[in-house]
mmCIF file of the protein (N, C-alpha, C, O) and its ligand, coordinates in Angstrom:
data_MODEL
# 
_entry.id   MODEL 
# 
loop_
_entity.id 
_entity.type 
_entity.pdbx_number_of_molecules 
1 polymer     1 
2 non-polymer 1 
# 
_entity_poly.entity_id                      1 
_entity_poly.type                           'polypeptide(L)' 
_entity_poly.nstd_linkage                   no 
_entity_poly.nstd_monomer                   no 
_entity_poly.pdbx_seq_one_letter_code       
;(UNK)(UNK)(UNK)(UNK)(UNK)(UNK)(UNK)(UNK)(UNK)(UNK)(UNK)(UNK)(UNK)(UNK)(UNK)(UNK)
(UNK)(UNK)(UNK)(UNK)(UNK)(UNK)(UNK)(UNK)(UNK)(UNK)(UNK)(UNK)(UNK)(UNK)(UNK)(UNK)
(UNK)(UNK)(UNK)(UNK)(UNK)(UNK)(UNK)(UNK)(UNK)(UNK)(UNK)(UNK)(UNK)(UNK)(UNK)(UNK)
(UNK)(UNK)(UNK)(UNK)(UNK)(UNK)
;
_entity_poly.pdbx_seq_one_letter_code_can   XXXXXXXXXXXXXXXXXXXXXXXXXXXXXXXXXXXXXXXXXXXXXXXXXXXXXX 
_entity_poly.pdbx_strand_id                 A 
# 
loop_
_entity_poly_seq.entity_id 
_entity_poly_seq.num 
_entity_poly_seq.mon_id 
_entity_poly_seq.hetero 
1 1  UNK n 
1 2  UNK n 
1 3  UNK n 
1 4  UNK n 
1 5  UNK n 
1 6  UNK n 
1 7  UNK n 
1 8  UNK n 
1 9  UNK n 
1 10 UNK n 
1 11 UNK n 
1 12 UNK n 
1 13 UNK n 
1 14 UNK n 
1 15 UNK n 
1 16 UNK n 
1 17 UNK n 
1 18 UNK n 
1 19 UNK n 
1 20 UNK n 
1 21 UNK n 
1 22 UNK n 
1 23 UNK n 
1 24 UNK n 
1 25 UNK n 
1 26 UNK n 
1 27 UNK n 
1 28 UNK n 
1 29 UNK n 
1 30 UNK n 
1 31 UNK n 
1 32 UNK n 
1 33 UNK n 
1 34 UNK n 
1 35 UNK n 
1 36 UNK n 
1 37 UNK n 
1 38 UNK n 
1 39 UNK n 
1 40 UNK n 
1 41 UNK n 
1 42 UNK n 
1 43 UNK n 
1 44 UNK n 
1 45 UNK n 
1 46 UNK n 
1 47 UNK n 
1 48 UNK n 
1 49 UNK n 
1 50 UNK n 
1 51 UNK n 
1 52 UNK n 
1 53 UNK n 
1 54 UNK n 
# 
loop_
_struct_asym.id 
_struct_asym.entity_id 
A 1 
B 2 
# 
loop_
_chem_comp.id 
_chem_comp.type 
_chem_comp.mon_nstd_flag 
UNK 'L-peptide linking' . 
ZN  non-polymer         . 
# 
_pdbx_entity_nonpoly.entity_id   2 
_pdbx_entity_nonpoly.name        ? 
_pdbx_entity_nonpoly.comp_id     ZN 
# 
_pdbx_nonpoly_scheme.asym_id         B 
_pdbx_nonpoly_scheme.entity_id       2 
_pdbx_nonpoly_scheme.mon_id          ZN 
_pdbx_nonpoly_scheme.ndb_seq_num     1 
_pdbx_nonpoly_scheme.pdb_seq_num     101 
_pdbx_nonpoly_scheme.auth_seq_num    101 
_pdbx_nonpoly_scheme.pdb_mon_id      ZN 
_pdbx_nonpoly_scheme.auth_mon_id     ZN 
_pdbx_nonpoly_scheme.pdb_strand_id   A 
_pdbx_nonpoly_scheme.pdb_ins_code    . 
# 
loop_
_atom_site.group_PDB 
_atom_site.id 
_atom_site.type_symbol 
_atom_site.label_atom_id 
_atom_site.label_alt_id 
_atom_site.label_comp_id 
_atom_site.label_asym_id 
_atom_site.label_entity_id 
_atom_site.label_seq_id 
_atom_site.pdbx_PDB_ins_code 
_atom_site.Cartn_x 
_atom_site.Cartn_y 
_atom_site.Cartn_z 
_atom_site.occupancy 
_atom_site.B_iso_or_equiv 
_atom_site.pdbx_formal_charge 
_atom_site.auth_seq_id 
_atom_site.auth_comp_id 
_atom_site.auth_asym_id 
_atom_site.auth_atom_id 
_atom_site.pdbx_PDB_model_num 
ATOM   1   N  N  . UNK A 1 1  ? 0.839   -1.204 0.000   1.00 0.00 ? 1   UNK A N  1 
ATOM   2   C  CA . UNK A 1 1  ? 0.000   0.000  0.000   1.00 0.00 ? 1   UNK A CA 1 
ATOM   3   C  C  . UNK A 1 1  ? 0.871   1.250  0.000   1.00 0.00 ? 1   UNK A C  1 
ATOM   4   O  O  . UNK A 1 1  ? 1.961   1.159  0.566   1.00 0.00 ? 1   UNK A O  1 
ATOM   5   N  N  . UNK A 1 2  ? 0.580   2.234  -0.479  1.00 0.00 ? 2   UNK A N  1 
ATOM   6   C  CA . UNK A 1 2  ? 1.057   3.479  -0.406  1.00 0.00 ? 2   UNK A CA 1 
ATOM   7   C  C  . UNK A 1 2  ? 0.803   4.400  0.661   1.00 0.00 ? 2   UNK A C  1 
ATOM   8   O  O  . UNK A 1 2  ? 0.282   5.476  0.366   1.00 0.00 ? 2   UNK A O  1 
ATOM   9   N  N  . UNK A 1 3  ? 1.086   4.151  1.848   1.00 0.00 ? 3   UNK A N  1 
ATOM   10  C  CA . UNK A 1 3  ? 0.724   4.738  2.927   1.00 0.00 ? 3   UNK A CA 1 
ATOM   11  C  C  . UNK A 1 3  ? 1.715   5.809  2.918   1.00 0.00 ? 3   UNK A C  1 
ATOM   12  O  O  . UNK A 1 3  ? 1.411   6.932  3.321   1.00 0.00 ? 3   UNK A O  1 
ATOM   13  N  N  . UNK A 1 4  ? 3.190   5.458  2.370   1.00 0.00 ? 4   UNK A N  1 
ATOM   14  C  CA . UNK A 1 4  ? 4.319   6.873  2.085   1.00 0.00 ? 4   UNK A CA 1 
ATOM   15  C  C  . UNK A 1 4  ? 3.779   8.021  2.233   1.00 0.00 ? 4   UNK A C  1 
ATOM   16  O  O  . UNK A 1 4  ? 4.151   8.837  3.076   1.00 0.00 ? 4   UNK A O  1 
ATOM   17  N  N  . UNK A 1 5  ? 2.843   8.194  1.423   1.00 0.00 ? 5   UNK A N  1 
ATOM   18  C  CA . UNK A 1 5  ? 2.956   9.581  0.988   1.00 0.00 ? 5   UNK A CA 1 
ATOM   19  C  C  . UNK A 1 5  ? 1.865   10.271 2.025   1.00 0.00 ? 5   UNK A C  1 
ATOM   20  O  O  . UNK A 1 5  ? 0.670   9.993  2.119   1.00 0.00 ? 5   UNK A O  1 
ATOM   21  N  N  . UNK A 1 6  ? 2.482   11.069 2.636   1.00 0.00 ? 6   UNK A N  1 
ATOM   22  C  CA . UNK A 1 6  ? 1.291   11.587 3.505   1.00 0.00 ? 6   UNK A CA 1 
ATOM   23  C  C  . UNK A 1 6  ? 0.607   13.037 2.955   1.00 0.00 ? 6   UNK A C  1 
ATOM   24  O  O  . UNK A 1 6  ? -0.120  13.770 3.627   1.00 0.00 ? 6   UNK A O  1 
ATOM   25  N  N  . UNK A 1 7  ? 1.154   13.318 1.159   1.00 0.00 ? 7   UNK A N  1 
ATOM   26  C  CA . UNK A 1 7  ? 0.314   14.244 0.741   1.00 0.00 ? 7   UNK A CA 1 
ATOM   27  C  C  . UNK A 1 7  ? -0.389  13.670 -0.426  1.00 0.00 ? 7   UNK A C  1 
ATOM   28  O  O  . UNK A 1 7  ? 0.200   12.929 -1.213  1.00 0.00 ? 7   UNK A O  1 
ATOM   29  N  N  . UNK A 1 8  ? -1.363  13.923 -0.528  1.00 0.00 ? 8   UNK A N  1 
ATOM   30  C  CA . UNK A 1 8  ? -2.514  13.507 -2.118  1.00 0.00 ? 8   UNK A CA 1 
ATOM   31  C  C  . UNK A 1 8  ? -2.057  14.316 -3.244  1.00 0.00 ? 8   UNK A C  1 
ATOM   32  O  O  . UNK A 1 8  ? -1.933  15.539 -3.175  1.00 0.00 ? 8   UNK A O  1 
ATOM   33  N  N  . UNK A 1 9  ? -1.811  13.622 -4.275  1.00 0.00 ? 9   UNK A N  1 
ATOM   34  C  CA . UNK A 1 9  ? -1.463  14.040 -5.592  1.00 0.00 ? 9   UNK A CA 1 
ATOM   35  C  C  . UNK A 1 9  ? -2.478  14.233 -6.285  1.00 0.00 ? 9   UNK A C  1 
ATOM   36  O  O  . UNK A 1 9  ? -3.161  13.272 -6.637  1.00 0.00 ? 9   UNK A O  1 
ATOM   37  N  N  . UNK A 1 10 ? -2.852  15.713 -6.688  1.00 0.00 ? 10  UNK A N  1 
ATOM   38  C  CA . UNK A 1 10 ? -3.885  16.038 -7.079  1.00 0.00 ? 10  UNK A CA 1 
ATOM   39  C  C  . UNK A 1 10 ? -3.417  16.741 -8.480  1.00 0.00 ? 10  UNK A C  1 
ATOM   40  O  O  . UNK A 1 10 ? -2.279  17.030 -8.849  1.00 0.00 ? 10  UNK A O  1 
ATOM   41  N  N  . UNK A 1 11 ? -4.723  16.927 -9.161  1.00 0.00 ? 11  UNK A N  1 
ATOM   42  C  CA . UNK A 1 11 ? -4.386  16.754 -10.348 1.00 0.00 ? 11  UNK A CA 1 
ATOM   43  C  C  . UNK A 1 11 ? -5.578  18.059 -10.958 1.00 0.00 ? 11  UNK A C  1 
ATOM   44  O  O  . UNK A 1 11 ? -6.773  17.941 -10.685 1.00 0.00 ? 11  UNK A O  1 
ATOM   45  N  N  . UNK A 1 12 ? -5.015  19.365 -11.862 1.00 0.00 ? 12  UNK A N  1 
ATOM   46  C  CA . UNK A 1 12 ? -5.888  20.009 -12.021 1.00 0.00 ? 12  UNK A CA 1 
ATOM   47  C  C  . UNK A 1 12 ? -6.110  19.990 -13.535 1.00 0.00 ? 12  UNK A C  1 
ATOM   48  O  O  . UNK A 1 12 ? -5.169  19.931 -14.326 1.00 0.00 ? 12  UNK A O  1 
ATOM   49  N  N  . UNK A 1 13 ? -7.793  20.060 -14.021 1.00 0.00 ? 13  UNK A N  1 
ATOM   50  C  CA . UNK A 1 13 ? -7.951  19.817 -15.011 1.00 0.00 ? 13  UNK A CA 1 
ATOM   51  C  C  . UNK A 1 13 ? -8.580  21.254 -16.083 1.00 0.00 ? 13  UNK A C  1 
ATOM   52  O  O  . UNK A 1 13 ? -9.160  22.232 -15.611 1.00 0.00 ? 13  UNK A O  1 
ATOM   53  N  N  . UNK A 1 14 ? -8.418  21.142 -16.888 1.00 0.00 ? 14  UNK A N  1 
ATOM   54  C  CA . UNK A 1 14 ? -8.921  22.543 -17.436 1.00 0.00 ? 14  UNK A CA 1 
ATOM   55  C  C  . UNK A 1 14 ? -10.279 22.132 -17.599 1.00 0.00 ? 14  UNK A C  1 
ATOM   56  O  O  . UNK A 1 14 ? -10.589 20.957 -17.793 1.00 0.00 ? 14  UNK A O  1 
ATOM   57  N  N  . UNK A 1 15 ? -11.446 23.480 -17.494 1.00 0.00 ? 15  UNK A N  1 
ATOM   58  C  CA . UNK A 1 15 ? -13.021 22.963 -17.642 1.00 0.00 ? 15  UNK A CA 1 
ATOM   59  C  C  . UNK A 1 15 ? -13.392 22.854 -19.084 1.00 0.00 ? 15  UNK A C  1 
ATOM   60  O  O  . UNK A 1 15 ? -14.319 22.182 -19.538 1.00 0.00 ? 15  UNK A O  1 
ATOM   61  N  N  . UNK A 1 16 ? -12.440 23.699 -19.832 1.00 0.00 ? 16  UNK A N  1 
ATOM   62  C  CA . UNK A 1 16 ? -12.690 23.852 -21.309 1.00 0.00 ? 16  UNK A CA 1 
ATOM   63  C  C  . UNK A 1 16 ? -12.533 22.494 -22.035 1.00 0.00 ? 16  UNK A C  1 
ATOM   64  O  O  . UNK A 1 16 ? -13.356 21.642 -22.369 1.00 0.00 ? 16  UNK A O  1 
ATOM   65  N  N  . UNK A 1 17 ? -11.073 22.598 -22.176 1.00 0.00 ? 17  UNK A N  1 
ATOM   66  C  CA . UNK A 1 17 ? -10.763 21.289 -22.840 1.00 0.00 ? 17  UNK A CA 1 
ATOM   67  C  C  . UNK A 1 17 ? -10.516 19.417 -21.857 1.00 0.00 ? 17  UNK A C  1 
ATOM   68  O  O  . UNK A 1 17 ? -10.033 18.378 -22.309 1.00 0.00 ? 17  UNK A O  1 
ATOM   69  N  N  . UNK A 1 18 ? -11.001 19.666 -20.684 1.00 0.00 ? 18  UNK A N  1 
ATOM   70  C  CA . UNK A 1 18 ? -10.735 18.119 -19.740 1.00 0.00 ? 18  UNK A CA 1 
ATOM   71  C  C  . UNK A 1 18 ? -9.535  18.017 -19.451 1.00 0.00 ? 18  UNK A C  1 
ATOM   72  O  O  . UNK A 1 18 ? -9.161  17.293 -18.528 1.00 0.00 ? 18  UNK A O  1 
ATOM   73  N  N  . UNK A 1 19 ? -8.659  18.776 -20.241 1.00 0.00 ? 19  UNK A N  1 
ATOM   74  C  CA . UNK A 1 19 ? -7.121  17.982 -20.175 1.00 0.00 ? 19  UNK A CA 1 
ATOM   75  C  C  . UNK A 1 19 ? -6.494  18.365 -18.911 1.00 0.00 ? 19  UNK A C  1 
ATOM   76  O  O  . UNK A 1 19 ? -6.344  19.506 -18.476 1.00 0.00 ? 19  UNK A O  1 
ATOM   77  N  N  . UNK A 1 20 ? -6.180  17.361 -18.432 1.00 0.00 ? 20  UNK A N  1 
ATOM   78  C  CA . UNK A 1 20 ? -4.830  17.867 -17.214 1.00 0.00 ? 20  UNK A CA 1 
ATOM   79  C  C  . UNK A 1 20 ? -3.786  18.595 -17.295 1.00 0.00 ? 20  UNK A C  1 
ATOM   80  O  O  . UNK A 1 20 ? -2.900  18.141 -18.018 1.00 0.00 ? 20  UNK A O  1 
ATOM   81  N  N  . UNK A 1 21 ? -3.541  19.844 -16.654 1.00 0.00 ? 21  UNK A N  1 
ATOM   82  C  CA . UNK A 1 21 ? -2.556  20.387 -17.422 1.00 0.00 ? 21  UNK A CA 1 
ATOM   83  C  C  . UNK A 1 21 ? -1.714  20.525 -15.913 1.00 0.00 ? 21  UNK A C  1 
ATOM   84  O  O  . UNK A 1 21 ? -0.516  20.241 -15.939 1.00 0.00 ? 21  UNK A O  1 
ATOM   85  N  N  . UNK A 1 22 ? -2.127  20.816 -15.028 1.00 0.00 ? 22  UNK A N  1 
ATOM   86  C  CA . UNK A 1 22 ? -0.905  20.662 -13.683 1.00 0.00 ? 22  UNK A CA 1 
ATOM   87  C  C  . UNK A 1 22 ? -1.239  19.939 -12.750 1.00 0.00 ? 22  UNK A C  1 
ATOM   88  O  O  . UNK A 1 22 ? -2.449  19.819 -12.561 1.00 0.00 ? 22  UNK A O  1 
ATOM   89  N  N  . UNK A 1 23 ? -0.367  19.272 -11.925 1.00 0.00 ? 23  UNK A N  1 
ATOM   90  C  CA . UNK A 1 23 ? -0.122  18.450 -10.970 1.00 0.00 ? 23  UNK A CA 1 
ATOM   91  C  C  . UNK A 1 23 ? 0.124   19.731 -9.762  1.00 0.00 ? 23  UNK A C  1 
ATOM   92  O  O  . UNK A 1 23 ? 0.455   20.915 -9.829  1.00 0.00 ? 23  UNK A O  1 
ATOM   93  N  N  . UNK A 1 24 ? -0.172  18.949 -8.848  1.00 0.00 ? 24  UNK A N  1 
ATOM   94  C  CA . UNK A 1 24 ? -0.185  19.921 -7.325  1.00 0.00 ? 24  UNK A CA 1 
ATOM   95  C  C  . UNK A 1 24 ? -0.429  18.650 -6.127  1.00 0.00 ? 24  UNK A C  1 
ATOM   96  O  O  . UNK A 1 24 ? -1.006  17.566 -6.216  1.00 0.00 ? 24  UNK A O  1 
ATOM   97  N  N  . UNK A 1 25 ? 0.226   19.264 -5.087  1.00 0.00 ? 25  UNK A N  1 
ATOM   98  C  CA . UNK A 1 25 ? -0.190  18.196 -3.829  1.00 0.00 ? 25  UNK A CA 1 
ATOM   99  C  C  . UNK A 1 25 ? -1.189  19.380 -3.029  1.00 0.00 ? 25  UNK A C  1 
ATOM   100 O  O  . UNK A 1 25 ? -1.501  20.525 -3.358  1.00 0.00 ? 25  UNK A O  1 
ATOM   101 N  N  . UNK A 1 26 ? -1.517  18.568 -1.868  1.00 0.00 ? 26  UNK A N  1 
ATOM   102 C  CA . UNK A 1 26 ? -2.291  19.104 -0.990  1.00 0.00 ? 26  UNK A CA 1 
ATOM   103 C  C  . UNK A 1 26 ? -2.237  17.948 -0.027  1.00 0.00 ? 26  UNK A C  1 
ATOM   104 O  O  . UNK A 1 26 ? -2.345  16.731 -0.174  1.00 0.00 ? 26  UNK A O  1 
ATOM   105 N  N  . UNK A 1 27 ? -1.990  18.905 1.233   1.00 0.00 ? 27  UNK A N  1 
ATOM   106 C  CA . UNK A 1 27 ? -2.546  18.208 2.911   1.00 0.00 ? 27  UNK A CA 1 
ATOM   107 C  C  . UNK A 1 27 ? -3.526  18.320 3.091   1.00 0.00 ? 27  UNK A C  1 
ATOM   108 O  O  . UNK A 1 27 ? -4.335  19.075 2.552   1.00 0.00 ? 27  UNK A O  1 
ATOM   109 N  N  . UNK A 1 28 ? -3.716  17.236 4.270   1.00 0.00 ? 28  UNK A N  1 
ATOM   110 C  CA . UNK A 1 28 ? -5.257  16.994 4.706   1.00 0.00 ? 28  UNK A CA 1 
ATOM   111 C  C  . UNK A 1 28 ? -6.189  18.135 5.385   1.00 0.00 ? 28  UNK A C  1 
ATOM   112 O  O  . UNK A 1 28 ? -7.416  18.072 5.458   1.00 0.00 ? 28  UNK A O  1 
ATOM   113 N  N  . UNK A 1 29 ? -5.463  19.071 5.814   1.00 0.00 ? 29  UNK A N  1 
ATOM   114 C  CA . UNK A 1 29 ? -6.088  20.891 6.352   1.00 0.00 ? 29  UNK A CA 1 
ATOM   115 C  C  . UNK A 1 29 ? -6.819  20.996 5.310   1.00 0.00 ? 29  UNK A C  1 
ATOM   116 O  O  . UNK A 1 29 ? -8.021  21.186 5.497   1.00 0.00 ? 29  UNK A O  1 
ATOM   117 N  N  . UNK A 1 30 ? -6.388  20.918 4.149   1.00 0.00 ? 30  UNK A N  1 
ATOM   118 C  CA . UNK A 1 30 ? -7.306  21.604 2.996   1.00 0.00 ? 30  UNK A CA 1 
ATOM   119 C  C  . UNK A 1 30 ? -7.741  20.734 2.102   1.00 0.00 ? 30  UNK A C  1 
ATOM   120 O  O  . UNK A 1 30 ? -7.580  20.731 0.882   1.00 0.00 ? 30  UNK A O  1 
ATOM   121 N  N  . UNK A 1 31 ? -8.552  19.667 3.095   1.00 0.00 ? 31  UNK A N  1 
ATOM   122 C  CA . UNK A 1 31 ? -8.846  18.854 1.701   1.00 0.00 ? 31  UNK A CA 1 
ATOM   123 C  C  . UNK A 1 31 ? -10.621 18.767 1.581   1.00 0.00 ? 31  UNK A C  1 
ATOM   124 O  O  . UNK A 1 31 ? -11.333 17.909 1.060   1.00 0.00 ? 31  UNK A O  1 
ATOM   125 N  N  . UNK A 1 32 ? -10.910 19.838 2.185   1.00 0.00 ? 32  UNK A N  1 
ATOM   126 C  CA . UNK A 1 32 ? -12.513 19.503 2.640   1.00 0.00 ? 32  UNK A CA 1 
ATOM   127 C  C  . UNK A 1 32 ? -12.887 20.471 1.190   1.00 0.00 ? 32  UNK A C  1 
ATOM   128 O  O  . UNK A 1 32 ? -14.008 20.223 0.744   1.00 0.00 ? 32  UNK A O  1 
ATOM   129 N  N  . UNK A 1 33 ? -12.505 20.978 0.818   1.00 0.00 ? 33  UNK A N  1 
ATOM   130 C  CA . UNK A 1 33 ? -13.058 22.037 -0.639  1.00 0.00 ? 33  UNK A CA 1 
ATOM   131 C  C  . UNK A 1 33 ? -12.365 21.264 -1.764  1.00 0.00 ? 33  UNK A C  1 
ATOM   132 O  O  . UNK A 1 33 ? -11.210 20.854 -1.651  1.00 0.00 ? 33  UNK A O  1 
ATOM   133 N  N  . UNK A 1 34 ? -13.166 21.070 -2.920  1.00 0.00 ? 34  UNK A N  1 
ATOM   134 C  CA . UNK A 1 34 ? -11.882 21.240 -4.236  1.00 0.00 ? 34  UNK A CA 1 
ATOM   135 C  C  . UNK A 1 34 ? -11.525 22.472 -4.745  1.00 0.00 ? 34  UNK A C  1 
ATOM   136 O  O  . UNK A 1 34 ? -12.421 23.300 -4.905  1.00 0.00 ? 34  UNK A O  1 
ATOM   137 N  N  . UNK A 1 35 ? -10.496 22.722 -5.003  1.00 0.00 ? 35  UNK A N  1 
ATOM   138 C  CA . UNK A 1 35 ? -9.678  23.452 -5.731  1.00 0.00 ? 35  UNK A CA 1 
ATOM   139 C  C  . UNK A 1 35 ? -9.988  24.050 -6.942  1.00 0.00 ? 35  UNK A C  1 
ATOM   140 O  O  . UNK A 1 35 ? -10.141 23.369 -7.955  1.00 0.00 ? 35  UNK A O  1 
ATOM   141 N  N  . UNK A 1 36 ? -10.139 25.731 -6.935  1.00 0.00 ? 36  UNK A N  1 
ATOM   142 C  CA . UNK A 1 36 ? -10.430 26.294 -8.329  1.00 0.00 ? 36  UNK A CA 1 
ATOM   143 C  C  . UNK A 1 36 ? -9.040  26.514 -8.754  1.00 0.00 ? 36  UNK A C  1 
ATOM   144 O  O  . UNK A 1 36 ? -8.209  26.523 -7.846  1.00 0.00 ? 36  UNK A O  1 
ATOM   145 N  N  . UNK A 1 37 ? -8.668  26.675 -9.829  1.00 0.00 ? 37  UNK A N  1 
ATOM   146 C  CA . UNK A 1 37 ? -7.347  27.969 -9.800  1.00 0.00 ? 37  UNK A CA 1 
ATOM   147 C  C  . UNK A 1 37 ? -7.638  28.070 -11.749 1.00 0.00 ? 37  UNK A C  1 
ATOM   148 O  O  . UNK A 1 37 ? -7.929  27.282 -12.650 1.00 0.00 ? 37  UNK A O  1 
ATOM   149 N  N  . UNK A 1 38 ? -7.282  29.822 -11.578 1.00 0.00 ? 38  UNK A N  1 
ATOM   150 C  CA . UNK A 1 38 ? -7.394  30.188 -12.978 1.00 0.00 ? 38  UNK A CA 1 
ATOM   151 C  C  . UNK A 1 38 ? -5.621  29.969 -12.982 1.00 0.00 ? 38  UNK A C  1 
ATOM   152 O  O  . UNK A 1 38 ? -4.687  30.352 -12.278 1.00 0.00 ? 38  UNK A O  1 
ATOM   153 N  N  . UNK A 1 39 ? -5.805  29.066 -14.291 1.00 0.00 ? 39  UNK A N  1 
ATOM   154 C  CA . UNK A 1 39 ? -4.301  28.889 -15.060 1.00 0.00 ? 39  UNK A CA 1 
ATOM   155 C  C  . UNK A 1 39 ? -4.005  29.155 -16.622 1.00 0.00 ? 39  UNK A C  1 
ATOM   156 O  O  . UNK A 1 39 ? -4.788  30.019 -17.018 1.00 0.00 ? 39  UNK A O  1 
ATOM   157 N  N  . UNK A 1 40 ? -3.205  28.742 -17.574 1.00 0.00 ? 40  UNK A N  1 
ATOM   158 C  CA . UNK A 1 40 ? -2.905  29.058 -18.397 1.00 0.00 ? 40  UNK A CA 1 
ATOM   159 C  C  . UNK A 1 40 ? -2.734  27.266 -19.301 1.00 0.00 ? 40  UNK A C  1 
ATOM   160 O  O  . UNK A 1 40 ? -1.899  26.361 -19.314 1.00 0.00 ? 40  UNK A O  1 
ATOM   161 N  N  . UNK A 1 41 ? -3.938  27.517 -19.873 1.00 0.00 ? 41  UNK A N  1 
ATOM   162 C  CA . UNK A 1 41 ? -4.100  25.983 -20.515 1.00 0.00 ? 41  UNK A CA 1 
ATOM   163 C  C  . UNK A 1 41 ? -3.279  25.684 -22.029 1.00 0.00 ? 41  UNK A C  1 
ATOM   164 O  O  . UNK A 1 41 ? -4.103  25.699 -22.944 1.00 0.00 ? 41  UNK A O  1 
ATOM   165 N  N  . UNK A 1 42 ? -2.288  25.497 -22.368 1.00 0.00 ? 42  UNK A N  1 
ATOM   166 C  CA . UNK A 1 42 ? -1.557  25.568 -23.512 1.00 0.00 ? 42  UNK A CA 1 
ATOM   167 C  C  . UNK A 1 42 ? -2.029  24.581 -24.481 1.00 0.00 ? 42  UNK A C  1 
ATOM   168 O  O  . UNK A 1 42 ? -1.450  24.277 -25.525 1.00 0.00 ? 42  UNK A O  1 
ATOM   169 N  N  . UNK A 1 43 ? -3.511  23.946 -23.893 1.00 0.00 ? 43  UNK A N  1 
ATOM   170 C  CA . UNK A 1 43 ? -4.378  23.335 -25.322 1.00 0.00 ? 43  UNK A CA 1 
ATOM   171 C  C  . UNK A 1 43 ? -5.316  24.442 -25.479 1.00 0.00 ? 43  UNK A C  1 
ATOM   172 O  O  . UNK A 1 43 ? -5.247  24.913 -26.614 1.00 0.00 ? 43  UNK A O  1 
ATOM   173 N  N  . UNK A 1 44 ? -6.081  24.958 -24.801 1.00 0.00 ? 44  UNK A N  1 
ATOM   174 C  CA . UNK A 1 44 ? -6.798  26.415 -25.334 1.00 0.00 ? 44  UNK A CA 1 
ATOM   175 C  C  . UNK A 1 44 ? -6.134  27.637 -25.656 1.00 0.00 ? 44  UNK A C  1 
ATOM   176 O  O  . UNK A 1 44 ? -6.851  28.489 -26.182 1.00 0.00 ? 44  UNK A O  1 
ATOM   177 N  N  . UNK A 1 45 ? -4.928  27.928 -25.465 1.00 0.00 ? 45  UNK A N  1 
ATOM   178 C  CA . UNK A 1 45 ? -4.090  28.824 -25.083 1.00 0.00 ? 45  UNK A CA 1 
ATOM   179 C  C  . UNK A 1 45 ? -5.043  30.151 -24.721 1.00 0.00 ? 45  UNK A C  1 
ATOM   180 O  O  . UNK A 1 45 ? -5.419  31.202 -25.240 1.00 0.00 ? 45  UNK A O  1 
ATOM   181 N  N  . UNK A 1 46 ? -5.176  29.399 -23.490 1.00 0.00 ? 46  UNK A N  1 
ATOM   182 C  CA . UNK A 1 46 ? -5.487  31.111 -22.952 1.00 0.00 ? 46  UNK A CA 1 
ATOM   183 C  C  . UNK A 1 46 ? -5.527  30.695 -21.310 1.00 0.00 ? 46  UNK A C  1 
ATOM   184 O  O  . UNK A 1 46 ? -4.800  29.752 -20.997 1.00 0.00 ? 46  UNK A O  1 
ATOM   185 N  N  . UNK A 1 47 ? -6.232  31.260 -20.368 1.00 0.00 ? 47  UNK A N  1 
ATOM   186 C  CA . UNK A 1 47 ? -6.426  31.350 -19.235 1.00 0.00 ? 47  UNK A CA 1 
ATOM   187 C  C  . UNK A 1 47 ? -7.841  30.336 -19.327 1.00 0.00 ? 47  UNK A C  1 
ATOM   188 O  O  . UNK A 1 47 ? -8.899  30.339 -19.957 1.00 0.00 ? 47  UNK A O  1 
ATOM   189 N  N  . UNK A 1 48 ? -7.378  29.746 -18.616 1.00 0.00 ? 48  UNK A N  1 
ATOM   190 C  CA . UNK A 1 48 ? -8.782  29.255 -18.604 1.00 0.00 ? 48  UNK A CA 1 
ATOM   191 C  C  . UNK A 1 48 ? -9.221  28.298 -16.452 1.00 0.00 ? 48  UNK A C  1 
ATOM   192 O  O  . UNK A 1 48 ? -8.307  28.052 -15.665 1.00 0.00 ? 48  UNK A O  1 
ATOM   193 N  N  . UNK A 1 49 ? -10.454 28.069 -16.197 1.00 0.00 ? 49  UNK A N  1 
ATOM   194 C  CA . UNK A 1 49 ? -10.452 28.145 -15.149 1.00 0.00 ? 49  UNK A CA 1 
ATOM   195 C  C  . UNK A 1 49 ? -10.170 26.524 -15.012 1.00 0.00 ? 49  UNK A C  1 
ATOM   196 O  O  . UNK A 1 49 ? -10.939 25.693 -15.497 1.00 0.00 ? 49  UNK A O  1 
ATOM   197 N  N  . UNK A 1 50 ? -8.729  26.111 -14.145 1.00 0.00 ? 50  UNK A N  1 
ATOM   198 C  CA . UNK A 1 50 ? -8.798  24.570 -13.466 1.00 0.00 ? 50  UNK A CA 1 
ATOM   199 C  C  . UNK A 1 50 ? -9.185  24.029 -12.347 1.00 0.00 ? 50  UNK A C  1 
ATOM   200 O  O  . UNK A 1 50 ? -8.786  24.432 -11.254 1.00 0.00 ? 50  UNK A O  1 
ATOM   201 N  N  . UNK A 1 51 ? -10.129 22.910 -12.527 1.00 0.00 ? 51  UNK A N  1 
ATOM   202 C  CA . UNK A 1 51 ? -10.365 22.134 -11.620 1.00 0.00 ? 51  UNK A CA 1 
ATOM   203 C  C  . UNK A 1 51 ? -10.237 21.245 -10.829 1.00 0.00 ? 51  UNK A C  1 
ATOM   204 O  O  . UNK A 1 51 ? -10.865 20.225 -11.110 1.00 0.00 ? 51  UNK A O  1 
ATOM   205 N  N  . UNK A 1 52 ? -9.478  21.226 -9.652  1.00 0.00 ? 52  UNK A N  1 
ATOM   206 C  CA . UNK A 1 52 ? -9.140  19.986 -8.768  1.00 0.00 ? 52  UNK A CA 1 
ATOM   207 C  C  . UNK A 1 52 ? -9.676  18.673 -9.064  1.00 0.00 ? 52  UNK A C  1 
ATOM   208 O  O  . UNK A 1 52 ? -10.630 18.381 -8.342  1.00 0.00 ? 52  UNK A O  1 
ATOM   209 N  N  . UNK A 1 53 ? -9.269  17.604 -10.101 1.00 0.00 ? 53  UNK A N  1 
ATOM   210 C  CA . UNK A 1 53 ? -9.765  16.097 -10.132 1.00 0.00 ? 53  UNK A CA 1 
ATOM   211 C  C  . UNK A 1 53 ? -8.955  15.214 -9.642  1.00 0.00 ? 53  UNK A C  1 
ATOM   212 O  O  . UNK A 1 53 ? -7.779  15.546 -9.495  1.00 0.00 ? 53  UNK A O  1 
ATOM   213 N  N  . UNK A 1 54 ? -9.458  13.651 -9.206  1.00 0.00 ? 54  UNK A N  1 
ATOM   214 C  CA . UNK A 1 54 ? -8.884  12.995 -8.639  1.00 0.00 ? 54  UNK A CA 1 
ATOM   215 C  C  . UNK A 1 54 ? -8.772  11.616 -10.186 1.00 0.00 ? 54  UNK A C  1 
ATOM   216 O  O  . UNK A 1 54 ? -8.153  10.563 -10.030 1.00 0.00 ? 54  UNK A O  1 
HETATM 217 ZN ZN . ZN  B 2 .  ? -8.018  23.767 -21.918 1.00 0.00 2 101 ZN  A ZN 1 
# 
C-alpha cells in the first residue's frame, strides 16, 4: 500500500478542454473544498479556469 505519501497528488484539469494540465499536492487541512485555480491551458491557449480532479 502506499501509505508513504502523507500528501494527495492532485491533479488540475482545465473545464474547457478536460485535459490535465498541472499536478499539485495538498494536505489533509485543505482537503474539505476542491480546488479552483485560474491557469494558463496551452491546449486552449489562454487562461482558462482549473479544476481539482482525482
Ligand atoms: Zn483547456
Amino acid at each position: 500500500m502506499a501509505t508513504k505519501y502523507k500528501e494527495k497528488l492532485i491533479k488540475f484539469e482545465c473545464t474547457d478542454c478536460k485535459r490535465v494540465n498541472y499536478y499539485s499536492q495538498k494536505n489533509k487541512k485543505v482537503n474539505k473544498e476542491r480546488l479552483e485555480l485560474k491557469k494558463y491551458c496551452r491546449w486552449c491557449h489562454k487562461h482558462t479556469l482549473h479544476k481539482e480532479t482525482r
